[in-house]
Backbone bond lengths (Angstrom), bond angles and torsions (degrees), N, CA, C in turn:
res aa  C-N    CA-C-N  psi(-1)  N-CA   C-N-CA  omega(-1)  CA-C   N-CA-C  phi
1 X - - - 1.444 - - 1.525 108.29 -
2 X 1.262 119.30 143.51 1.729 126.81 -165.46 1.560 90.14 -97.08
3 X 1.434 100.55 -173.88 1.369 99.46 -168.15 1.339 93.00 -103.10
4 X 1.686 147.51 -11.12 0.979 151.04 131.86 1.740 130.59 -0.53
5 X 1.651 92.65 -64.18 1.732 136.27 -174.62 1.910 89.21 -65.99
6 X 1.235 91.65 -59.87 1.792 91.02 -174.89 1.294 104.87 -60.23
7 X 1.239 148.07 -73.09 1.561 166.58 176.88 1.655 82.15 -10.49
8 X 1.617 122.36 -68.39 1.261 145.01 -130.49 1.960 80.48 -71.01
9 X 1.680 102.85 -61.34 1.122 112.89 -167.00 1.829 133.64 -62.73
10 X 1.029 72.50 -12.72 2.071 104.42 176.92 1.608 117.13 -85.80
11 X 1.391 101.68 -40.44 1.442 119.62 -160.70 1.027 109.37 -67.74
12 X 2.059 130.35 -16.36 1.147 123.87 158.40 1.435 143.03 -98.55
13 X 1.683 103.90 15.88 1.877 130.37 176.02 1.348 99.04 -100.91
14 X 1.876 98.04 139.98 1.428 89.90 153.58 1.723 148.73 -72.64
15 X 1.436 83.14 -30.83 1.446 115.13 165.44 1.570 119.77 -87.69
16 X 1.318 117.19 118.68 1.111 106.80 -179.98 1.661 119.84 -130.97
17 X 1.514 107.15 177.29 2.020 89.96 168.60 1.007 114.91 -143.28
18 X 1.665 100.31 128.58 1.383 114.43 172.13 1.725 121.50 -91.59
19 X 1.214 88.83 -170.17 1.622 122.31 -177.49 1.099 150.31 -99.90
20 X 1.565 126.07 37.45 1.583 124.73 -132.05 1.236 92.88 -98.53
21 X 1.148 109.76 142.23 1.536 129.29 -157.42 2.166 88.94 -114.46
22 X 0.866 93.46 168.37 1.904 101.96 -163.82 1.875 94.78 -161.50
23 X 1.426 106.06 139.11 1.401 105.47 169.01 1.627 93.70 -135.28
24 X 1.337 98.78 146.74 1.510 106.33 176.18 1.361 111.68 -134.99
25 X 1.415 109.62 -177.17 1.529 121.28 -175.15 1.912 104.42 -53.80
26 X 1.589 113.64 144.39 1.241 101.90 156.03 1.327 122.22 -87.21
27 X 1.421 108.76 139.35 1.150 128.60 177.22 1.784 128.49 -111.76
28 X 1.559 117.89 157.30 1.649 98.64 171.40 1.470 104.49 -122.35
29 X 1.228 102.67 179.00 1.569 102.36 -172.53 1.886 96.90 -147.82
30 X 1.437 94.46 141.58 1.267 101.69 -176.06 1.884 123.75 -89.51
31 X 1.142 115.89 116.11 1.075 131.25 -172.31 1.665 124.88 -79.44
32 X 1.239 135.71 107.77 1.262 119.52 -172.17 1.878 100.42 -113.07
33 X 1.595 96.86 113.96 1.556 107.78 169.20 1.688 119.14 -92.96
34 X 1.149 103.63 102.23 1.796 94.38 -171.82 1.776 106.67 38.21
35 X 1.252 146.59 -123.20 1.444 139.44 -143.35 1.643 105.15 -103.59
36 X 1.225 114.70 -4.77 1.397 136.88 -170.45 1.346 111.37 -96.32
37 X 1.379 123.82 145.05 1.504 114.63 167.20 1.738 92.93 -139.72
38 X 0.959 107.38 170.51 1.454 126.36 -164.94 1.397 133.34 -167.96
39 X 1.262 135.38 116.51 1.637 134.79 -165.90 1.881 112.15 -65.78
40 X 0.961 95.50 133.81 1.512 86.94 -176.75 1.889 89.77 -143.27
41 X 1.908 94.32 123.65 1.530 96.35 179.06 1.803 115.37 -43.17
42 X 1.107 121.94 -177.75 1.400 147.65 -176.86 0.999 93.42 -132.69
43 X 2.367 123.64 128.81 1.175 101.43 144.76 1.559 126.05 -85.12
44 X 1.509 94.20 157.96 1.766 117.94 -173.96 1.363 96.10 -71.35
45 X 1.518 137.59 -5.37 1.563 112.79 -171.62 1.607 117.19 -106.84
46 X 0.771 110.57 147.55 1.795 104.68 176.54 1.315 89.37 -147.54
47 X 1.861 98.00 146.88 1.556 132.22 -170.90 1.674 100.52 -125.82
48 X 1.552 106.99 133.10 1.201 103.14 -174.52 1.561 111.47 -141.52
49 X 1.341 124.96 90.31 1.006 117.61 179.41 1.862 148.60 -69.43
50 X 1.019 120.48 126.62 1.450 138.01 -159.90 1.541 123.81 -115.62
51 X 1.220 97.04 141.06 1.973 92.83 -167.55 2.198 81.38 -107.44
52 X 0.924 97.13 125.44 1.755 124.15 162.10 1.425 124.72 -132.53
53 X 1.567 109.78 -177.71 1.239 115.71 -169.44 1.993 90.18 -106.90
54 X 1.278 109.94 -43.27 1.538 110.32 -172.54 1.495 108.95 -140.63
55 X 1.557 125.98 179.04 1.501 113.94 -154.53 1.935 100.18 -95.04
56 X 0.997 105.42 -11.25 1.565 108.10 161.54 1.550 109.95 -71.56
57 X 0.966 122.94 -49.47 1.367 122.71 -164.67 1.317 93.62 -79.46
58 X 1.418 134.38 -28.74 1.978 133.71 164.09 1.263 86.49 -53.52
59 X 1.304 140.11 -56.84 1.678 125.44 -134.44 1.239 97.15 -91.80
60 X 1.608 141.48 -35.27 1.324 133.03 -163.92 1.597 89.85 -82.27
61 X 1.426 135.04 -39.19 1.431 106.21 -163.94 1.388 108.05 -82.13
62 X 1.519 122.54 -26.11 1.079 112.26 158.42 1.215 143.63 -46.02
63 X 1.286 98.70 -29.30 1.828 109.33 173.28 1.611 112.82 -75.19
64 X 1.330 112.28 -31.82 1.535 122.63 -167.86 1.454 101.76 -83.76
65 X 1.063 136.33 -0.63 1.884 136.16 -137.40 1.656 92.43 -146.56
66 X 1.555 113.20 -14.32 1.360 127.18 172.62 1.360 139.52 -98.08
67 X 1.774 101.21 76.93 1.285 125.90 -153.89 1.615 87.56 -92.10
68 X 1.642 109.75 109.53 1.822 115.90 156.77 2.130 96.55 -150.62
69 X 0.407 150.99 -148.57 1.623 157.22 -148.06 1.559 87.91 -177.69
70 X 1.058 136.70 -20.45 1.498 126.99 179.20 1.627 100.57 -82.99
71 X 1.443 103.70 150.18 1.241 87.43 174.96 2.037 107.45 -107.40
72 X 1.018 129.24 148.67 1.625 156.80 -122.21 1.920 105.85 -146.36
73 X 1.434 85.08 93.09 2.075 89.93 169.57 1.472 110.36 -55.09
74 X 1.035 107.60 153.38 1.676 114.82 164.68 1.738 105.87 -86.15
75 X 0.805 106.78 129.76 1.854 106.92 178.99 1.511 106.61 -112.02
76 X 1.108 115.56 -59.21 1.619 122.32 172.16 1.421 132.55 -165.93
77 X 1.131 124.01 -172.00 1.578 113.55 174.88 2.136 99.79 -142.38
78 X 1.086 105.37 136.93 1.346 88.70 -165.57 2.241 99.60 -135.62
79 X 1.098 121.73 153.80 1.617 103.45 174.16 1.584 117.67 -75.27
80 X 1.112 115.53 135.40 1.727 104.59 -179.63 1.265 131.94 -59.95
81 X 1.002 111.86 131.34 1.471 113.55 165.62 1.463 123.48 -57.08
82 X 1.679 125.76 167.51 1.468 130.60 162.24 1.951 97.76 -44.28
83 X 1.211 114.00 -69.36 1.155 130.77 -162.25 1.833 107.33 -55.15
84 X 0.922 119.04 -29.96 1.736 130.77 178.07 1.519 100.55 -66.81
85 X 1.547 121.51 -34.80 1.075 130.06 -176.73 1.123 127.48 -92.06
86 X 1.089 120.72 -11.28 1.670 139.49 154.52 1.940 81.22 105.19
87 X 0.996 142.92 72.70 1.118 147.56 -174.02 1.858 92.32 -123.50
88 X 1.680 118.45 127.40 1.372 109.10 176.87 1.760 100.98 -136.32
89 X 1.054 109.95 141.87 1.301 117.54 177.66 1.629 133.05 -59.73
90 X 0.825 122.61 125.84 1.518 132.97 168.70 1.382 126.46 -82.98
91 X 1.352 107.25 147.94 1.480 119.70 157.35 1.893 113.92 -57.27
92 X 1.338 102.39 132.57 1.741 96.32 164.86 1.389 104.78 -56.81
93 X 1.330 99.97 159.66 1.597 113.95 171.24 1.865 99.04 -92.03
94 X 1.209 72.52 136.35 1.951 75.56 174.72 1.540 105.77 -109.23
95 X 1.745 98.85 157.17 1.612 113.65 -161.54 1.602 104.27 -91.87
């Protein structure tokens, strides 16, 4: 489904859910392989999904509901997809 298809599919709830996308500081994280340890980046992005009426009202609760001490860019807010929702496809049923 495009992000079009979603737009299409949203456009008739009042309530809807988005996608707010968050970028943060990079970070590393320490890795222990059997006797070895090793830095392995952290990603900086976190996605946090929110049921609203409009994509401002996604972005302020998202911001308020976004407990880190780091401080976190706003990147975007977008409507969810099937797939955002853990939604997975099927076989047709046959007759």
């Amino acid at each position: 489904m495009t992000q079009e298809e979603a737009n299409a599919y949203w456009a008739q709830r009042e309530w809807k859910k988005w996608v707010v996308l968050f970028k943060g500081p990079k970070r590393l994280r320490l890795e222990r392989i059997g006797n070895s340890a090793a830095l392995r980046p952290l990603s900086p992005y976190r996605e946090m999904f929110v049921r609203a009426r409009s994509r401002n009202g996604a972005i302020s609760v998202a911001r308020a509901n976004l407990f880190t001490k780091e401080r976190m860019e706003l990147i975007g807010a977008r409507l969810a997809r099937p797939y955002d929702l853990g939604c997975v496809q099927t076989p047709e049923a046959r007759a």
